[in-house]
N, C-alpha and C positions, 0 to 999 in steps of 0.2 A: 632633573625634575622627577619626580614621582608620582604616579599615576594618579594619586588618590587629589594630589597639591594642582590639579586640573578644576575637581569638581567646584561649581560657584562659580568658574568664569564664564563669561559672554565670547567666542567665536566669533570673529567679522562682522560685529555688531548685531547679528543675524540671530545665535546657538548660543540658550544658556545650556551647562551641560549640568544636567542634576544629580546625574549618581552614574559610580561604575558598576559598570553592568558585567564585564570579565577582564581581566587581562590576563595577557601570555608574554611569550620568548619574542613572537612578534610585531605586537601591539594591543592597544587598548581600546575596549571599545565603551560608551559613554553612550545615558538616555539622555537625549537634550530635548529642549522643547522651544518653539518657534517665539519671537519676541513681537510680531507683529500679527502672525493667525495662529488659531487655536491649533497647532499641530503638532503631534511629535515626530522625532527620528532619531537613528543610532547613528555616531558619529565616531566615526575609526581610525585613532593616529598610528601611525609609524611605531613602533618601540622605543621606549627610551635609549637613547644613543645609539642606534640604526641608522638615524640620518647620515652620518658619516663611514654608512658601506653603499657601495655603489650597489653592488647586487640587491642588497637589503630593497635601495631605494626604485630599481626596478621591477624588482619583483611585486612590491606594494602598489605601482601606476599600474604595471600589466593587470593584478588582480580589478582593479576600475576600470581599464578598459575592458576586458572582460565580461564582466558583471553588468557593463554597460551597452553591452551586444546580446545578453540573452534577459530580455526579456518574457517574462511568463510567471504566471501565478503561481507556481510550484517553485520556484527563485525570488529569493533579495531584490528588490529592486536598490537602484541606485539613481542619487539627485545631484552629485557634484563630487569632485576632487579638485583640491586647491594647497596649498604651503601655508602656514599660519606664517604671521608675523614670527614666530621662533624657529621659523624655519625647517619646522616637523612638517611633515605632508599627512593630507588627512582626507579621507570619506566619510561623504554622508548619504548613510543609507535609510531604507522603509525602516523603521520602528515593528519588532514584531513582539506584541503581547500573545507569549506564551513562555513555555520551558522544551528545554531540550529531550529528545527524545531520551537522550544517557538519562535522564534525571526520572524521567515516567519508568524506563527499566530497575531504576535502582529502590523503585518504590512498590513496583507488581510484577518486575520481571518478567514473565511471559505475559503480552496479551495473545485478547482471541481470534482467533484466525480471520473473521471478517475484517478487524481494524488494522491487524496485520499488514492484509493483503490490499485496504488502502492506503496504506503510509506506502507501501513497497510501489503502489499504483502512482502516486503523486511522484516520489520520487523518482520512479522511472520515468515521467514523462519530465520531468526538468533535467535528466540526462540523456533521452534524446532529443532535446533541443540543443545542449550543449554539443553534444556529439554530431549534431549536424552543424554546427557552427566552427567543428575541429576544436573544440575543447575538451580537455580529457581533466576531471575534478583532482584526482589521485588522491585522494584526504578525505573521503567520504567514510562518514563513521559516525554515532549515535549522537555526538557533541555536536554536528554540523549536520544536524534536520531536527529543524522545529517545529512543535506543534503548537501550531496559535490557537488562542481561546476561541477563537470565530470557528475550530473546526478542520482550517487549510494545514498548509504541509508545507514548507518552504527549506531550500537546500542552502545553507548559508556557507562561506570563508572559500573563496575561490584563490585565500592565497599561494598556495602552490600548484593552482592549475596549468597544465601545459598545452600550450597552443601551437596547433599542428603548423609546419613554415616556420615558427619564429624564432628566433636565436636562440639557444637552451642556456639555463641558468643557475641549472644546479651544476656543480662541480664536477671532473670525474670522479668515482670511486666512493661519491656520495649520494645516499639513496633517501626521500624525502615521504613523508606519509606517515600513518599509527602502525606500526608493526603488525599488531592482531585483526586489522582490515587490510594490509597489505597484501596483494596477489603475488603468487611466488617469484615470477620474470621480474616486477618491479620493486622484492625484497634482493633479488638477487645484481640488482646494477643490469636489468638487460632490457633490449629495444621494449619497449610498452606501446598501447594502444589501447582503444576505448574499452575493451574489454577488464581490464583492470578495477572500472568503475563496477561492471559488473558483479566482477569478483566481491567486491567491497559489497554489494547492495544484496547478494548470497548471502553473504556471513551474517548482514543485519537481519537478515529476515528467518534466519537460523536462530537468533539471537532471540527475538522478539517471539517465536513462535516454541524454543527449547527451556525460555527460560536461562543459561545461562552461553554466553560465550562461546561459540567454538571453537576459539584456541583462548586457553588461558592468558593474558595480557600480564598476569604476576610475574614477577622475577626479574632477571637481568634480561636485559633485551637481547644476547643470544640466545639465551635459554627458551625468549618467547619467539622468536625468527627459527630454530631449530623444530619448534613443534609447529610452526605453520608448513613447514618444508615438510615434515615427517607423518604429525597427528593424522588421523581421516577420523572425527568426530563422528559419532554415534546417530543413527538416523532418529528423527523426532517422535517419540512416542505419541500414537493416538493421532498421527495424521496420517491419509491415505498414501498405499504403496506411492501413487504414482505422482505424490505433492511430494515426498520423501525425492524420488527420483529427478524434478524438475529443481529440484532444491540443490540437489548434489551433482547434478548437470551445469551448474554454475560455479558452483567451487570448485571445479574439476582443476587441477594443477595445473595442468597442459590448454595454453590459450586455447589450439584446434578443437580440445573437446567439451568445449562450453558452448552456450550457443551465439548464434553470429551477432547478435544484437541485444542489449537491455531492451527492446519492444520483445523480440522472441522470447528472454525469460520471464518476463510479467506477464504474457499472455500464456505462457505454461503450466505458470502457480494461478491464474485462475482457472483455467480450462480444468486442471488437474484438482482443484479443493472442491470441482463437482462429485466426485466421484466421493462414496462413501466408505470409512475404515475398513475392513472384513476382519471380525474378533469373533469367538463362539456366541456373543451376546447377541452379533446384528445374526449371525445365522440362526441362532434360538428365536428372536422376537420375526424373523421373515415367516419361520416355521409355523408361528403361534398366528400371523395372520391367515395361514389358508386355513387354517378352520375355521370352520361356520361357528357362528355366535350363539352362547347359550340362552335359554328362553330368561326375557328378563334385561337381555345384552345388548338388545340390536338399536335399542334406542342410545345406548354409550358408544357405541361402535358407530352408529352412522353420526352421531355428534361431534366425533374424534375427526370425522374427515368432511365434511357439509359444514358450511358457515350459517351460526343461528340466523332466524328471520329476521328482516332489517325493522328498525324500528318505526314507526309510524308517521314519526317526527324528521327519520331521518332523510337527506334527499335521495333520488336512486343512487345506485350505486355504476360507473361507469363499466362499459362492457369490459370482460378481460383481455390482458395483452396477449397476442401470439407468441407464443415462447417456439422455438426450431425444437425439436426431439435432439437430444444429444445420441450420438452413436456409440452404442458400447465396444468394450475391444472384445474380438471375436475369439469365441471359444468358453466369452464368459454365460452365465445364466441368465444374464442379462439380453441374449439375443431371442430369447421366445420371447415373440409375437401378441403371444395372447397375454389380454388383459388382464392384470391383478384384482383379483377379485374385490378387493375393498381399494380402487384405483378413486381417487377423486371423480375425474372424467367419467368412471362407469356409473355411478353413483343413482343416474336417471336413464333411461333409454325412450326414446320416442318409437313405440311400435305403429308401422301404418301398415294397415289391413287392403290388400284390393280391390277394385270399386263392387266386381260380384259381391262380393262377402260383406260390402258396408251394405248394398243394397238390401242383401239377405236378410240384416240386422234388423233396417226401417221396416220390413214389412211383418218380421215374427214379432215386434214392439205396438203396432200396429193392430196387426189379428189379434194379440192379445189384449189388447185394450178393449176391441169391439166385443170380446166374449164376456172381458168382464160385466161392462156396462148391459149386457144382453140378458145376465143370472142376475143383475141386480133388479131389473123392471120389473114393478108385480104383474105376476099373474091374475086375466078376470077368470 
């Protein structure tokens, strides 16, 4: 049967299936829509003629069981797996309206570092829940993280995940995943572990923030397994030293020198995209703020950093949040103390005078009132 010779039927009196939505080597997945509530969902058979490979047909339950152990909003959810009447085995999963992330890169290629560093933020937390559940994804790669229209991030196709303890199921001497997100130990046939997923979610976020690939994926697939063993891709133009550095602390070849954990490297690449570039432009515009403003200026300048008055109409405005001071790395200019002179914060100062000296104030305000009043009474 052929994929397409699916759409139009009803499933278990349950799943009409309206249209393919993709298929592969492994199977097809279909939008169906509920015949009794207003709902949709993706419904995922077996490949055609896989049913009669045993591996095939375990590989495809374990990805259901699986998928049915990690729960969480940055994951697929899943509502069933059953055998049709033809004897194909099938998942039905959450319905996600969006596009793959592959699909937003091949239309802007690089996004901006904030939305970057929330796709990388969603998907790391759907990898450590998996990782704590002994799931290791291995096939994580731009095709398999979705961005839904609602916003969310969702990590989909857990079917070649490995689950720590359980029987293995790829072959020897055969290695499973995308070549160009593949980590070098699990291109090379050797022991793997969650770090691998790691690896993979480096390269995305390399991908997503350089604009293109870090290893080229063209060619014969030695050619592209040769340049992930060999290449060390070029650090990201226009992002800071130290986002460069947690970037490439991930990709590092060597499991040991990556960091211990997907929560360690998403907390790196944020910590680190505080910090700002250093190009002759930021040190020229630092320069340009310690001068004092030219007459004519101070109203542009105190504009730039003071938020205009609130509107009349508008309600107050809620007190600001405490932000922690971040701590510079030492040795840099960043450790003097004193305040920048056009700092938001210094903006206003409340001066308070000592009780003598306000006292002082009340009474030369005072005396002087009485003398005026005193030259103002006519003279008889």
């Amino acid at each position: 049967m052929h994929a397409l010779d699916r759409v139009g039927g009803v499933l278990v009196e349950t799943y009409r299936l309206e249209r393919l939505i993709a298929e592969g080597a492994m199977g097809s997945v279909y939008e169906a829509r509920h015949l009794r509530i207003p709902k949709r969902f993706a419904v995922k058979f077996l490949g055609v003629g896989l049913e009669e490979s045993s591996e095939a047909l375990q590989r495809f339950q374990r990805e259901a069981e699986v998928v049915a152990t990690l729960e969480h909003p940055n994951i697929v959810g899943l509502f069933d797996y059953n055998v049709g009447d033809d004897g194909v085995p099938y998942i039905v999963l959450e319905y996600l309206d969006g596009e793959p992330l592959a699909a937003r890169l091949r239309r802007e290629r690089a996004l901006p570092l904030a939305e970057a560093l929330r796709i990388v933020e969603a998907v790391g937390a759907a990898l450590v829940v998996a990782h704590a559940r002994a799931v290791i994804h291995r096939d994580l790669k731009p095709e398999n993280i979705v961005l839904c229209a609602s916003g969310g991030v969702k990590v989909v196709d857990f079917g070649v995940a490995k689950l720590r303890g359980a029987p293995e199921l790829t072959a020897v001497n055969t290695i499973v995943g995308t070549v160009p997100y593949m980590a070098p130990e699990q291109l090379m046939g050797g022991a793997i572990d969650a770090r691998v997923d790691q690896y993979a979610l480096a390269v995305i976020a390399y991908e997503m923030l350089a604009g293109e690939m870090a290893f080229d994926g063209s060619g014969a697939v030695t050619d592209v397994a040769r340049r992930v063993l060999t290449h060390q891709p070029p650090f990201v133009a226009g992002l800071p030293q130290a986002l460069n550095e947690a970037l490439f602390r991930g990709l590092a070849r060597a499991p040991a020198d990556r960091f211990a954990s997907v929560a360690e490297l998403v907390a790196a690449l944020h910590a680190a995209a505080a910090a700002r570039p250093t190009t002759p432009d930021d040190i020229a515009d630092e320069a340009l703020l310690e001068l004092p403003p030219l007459a004519g200026e101070a109203t542009r300048v105190t504009s730039a950093i003071a938020p205009p008055p609130p509107d009349e109409d508008d309600p107050p405005a809620p007190p600001p949040a405490l932000v922690p001071a971040r701590t510079p790395p030492r040795g840099s200019a960043a450790e003097v103390t004193a305040p920048h002179p056009l700092d938001p914060g210094e903006t206003t100062r409340n001066i308070t005078l000592p009780a003598r000296w306000r006292w002082f104030t009340v009474g030369l305000v005072v005396a002087l009132a009485i003398a005026a009043a005193l030259f103002l009474i006519p003279r008889g």
